[in-house]
N, C-alpha and C positions, 0 to 999 in steps of 0.2 A: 487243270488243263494239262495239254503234254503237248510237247515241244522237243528243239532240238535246239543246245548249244555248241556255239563253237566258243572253246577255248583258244585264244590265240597266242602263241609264242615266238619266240626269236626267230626260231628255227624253222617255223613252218606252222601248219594247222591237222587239229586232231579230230575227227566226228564225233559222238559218242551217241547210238542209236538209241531209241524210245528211252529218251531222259525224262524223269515223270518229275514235273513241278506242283507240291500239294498249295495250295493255299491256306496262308497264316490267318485265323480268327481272329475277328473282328473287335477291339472295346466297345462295346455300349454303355457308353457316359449316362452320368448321374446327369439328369435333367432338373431334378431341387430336392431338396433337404427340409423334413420338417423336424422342428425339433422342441422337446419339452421337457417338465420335467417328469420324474418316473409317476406314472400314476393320476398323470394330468395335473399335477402339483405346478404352482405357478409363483410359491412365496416359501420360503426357510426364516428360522429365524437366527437371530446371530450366535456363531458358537457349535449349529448343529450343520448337516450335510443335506446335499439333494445331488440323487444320482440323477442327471442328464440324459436323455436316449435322442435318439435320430430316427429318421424314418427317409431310407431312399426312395424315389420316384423317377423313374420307374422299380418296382421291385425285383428287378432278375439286375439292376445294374451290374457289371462287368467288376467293378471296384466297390467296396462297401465297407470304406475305412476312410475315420474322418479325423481330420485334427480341432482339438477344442480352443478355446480362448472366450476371455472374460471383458468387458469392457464398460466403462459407461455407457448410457443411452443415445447420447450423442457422436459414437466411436471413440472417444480418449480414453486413455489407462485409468484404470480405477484401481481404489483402494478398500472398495467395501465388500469386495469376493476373489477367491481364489479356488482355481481349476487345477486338475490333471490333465494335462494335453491327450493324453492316450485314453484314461477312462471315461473321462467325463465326470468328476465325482468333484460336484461344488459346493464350495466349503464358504458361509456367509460369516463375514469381519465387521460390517456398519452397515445402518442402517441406510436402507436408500433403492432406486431400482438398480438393476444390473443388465447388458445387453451380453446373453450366453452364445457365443457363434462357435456352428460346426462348417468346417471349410473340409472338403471331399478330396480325396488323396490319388481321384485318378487322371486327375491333368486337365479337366476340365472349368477348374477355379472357382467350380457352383458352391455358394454359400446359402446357409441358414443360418434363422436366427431364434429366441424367446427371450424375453423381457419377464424377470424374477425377481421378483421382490420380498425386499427384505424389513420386516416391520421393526416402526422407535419402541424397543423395551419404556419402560416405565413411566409410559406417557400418560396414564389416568389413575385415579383410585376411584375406587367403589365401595359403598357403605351398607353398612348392614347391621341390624338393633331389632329390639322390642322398643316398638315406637308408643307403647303407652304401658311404660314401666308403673310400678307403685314407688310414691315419692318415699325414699330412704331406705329404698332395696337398689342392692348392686345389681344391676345387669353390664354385658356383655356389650361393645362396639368391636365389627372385623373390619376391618379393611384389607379389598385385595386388590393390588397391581394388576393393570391392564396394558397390554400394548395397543399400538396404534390400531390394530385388527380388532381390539376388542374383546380380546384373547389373553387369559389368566398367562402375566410374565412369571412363569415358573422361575425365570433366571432370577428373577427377584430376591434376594438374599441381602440379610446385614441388619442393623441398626442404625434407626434413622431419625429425627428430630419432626414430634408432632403437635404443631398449637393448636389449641383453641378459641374461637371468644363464641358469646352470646349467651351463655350459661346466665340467666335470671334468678334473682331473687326470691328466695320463700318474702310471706308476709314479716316471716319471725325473723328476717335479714340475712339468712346461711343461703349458702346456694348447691352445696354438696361435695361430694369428693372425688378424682381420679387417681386410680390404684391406690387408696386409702389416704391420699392423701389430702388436703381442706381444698376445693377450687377461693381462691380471692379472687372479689373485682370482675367474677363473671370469666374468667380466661385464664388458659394454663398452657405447660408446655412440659412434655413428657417423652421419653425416650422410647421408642416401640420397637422389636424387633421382628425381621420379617424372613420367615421361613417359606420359601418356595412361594412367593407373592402375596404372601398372606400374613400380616399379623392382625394385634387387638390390645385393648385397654379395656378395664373394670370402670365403670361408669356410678356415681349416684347421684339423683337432682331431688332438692328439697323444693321447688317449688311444683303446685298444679295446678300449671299453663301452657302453652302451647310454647316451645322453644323452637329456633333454629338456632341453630350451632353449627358456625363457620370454620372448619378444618385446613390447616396447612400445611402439605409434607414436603421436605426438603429431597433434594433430588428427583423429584418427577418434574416430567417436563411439564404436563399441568397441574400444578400442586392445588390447586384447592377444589375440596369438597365439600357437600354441605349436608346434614343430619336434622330432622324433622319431627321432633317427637313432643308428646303429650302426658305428660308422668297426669298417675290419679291419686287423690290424696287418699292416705292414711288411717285408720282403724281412728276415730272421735278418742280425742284427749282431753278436751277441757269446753266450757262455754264461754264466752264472751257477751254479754247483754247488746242489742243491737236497741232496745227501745224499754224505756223505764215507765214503772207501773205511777200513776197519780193517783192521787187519795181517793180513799172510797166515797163516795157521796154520803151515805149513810152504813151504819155499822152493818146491813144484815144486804146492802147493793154489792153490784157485782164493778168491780171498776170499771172506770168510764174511761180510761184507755188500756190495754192489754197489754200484757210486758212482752217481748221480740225478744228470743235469745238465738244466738250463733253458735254452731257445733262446728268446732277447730280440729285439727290434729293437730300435731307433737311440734309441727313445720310452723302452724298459725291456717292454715288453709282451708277453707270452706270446707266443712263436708256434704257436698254436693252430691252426692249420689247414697249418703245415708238414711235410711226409712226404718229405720230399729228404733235407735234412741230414746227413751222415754226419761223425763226430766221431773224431779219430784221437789217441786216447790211449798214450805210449808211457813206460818208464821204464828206464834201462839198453837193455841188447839185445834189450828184452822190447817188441812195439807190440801193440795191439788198437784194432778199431773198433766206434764204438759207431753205431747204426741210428738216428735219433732219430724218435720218434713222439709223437704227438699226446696230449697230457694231459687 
């Protein structure tokens, strides 16, 4: 617009012809703030970073500079994240949600907010075997750390104290070994170490039958797990007579009850699944053989 001022002084009054007054530009306030994390990320875990971004609304806002801060869910100071006021780069300390608020720097007090969450490191294990080993061969059990996400805790690291029970009995009374060494009494406790969520133990079980074996590991937050296997017996070691032969009727009859024999492995264990075997039964000048099959 244009106008004229007067200047007024002590003295008197001065005109000052075609005074041009421009007009000053206007702010256009941030009307709301969304905010998250970069890449639509909504969870860190602890130890690592999430950059933060903003998003103005309207987008030509006049001001487009926000100040960050970190808080509980319910607005109180918290201790499970830490921010850069300026960049926004959030740095997760404990587990738990966090409330990430960007408050807008051009005088208009519009706040935003996102709720990030930060998952319980080593809150599960998980198991993993050849569930139907051969009884008195070593295989392999892993176990790997899970967070609350259900997410391999990388963070996972160290040595840590791992029981056992449930380990059963062969026939022949042994029950097997971990990391060479004899299990007693069905239950053990062995040291594991765990590299990047992940360790293991060498396993053996003399009996074959169906086990579950109940696992305990110190420092997770749910420590126990449980293991489900089926060991198969073993290559035929010996017989055992399950039913004795009664006398012949006469010298050239055939007996009038048939003798049962039992094919074991090394363990005492059935061999349930052997169909080879053949059994050579002889007495004087007299042999026979017996087929052996599956019970």
């Amino acid at each position: 617009m244009e106008g004229y001022l007067t200047f007024v002084r002590k003295t008197g009054s001065v005109a000052f012809d075609n005074f041009v007054i421009s007009k000053g530009s206007e702010l256009d306030f941030v009307e709301s703030l969304q905010v998250s994390g970069e890449g639509g990320k909504n969870q860190v875990k602890i130890g690592n970073t999430l950059q933060m971004v903003v998003t103005f609304i309207p987008p030509d806002s006049s001001v487009t500079v926000v100040a960050w801060s970190v808080k509980n869910p319910d607005g109180t100071d918290t201790d499970k994240a830490i921010i850069d006021p300026v960049t926004g780069l959030l740095t997760a300390l404990k587990a738990g949600d966090v409330r990430v608020i960007a408050t807008a720097l051009d005088g208009s007090g519009v706040t935003g907010y996102a709720t990030i969450h930060i998952p319980t490191p080593g809150y599960l294990v998980t198991i993993s075997a050849n569930y139907t080993p051969d009884v008195g061969e070593t295989f392999v059990v892993t176990f790997t750390v899970k967070d609350s996400e259900g997410d391999v805790d990388a963070s996972f690291n160290g040595v840590i104290t791992v029981t056992a029970s449930g380990v059963t009995a062969s026939p022949g009374g042994t029950y097997g070994t971990v990391n060479g060494s004899v299990i007693n009494g069905g239950a053990f406790s062995v040291s594991v170490t765990f590299t990047n969520g992940k360790g293991s133990l060498s396993l053996t079980l003399h009996n074959a039958a169906d086990q579950s074996i109940s696992f305990n590991f110190s420092g997770i937050v749910n420590p126990y797990a449980g293991l489900s296997v089926t060991p198969v017996h073993s290559a035929p070691s010996r017989l055992s007579p399950q039913r004795n032969i009664n006398p012949l009727p006469n010298e050239n009859g055939e007996f009038t009850v048939q003798p049962v024999l039992t094919v074991r492995d090394s363990y005492g264990n059935i061999c349930t699944r052997d169909n080879s075997t053949v059994v050579t039964a002889s007495r004087g000048d007299k042999q026979a053989e017996y087929h052996h099959k599956p019970l």
